[in-house]
MIMI-780252 format. One line per 4 residues: number of its first residue (from 1); their letters; for each residue y, x, z of C-alpha. Coordinates in nm, 2 decimals, m for minus. Each point is the difference from the previous one (the first is absolute). Layout:
// MIMI-780252
NUM = A = Y/X/Z  ...
END
This chain:
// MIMI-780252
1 = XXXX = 16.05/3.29/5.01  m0.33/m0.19/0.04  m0.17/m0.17/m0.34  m0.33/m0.17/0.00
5 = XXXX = m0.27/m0.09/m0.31  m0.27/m0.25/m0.02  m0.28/0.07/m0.22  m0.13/m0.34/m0.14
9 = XXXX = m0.37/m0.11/0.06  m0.05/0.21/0.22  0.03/0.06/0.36  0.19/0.28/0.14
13 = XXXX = m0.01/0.13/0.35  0.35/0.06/0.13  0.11/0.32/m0.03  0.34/0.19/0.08
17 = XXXX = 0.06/0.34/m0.22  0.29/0.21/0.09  0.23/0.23/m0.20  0.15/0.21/0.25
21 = XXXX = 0.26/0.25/0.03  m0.15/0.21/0.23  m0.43/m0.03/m0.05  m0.06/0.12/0.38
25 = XXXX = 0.19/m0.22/0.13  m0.22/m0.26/0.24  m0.07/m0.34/m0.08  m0.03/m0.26/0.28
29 = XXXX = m0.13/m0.36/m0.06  0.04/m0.22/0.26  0.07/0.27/0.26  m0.31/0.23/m0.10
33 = XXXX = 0.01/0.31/m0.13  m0.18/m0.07/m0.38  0.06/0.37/m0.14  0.26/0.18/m0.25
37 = XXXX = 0.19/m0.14/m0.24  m0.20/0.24/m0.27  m0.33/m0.20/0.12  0.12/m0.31/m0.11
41 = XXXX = 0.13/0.08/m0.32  m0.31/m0.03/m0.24  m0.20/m0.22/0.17  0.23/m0.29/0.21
45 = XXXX = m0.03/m0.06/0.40  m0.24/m0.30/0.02  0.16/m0.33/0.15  m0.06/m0.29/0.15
49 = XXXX = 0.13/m0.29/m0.13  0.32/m0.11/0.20  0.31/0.19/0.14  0.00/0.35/0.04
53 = XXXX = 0.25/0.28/0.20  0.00/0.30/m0.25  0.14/0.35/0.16  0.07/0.30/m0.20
57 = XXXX = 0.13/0.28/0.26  0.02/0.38/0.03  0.20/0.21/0.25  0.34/0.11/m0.14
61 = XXXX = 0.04/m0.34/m0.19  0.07/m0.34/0.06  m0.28/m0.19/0.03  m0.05/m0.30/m0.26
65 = XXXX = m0.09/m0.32/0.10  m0.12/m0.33/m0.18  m0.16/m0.33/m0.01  m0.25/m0.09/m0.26
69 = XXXX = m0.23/m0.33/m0.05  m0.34/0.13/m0.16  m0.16/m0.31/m0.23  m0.20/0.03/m0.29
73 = XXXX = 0.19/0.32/m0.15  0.01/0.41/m0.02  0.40/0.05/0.11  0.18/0.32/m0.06
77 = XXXX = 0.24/0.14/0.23  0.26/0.27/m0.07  0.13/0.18/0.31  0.26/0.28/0.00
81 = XXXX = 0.02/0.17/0.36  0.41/0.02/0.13  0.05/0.38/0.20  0.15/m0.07/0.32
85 = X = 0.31/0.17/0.02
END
């Protein structure tokens, strides 16, 4: 589930902050290898404004994949890791 929060007068940088299942999982933006899932918990991966490829992956699950367009906002995303069976 992704949410997203302005904060009024003031300008925000973009910024992703995950909630994952798994916090060791990687975390790919755009194709490149950003860190864990626990890095990015706290403080948010910085974006760009624009569209974004977001991959949370870790061997012996199915990798998650999704879009997300960074404006002026700090977005949450919740990802819960499928096992491969």
């Amino acid at each position: 589930m992704l949410t997203g929060t302005v904060e009024e007068g003031r300008p925000l940088t973009p910024e992703l902050r995950l909630e994952c299942s798994h916090p060791l999982a990687e975390v790919l933006l755009d194709g490149v290898l950003q860190g864990h899932c626990e890095d990015f918990m706290g403080p948010g991966l910085p974006l760009s404004e624009g569209l974004h490829s977001v991959e949370v992956r870790l061997p012996g699950f199915l990798p998650f994949q999704t879009s997300v367009e960074a404006g002026h906002a700090r977005m949450s995303l919740r990802v819960d890791l499928i096992p491969v069976r």
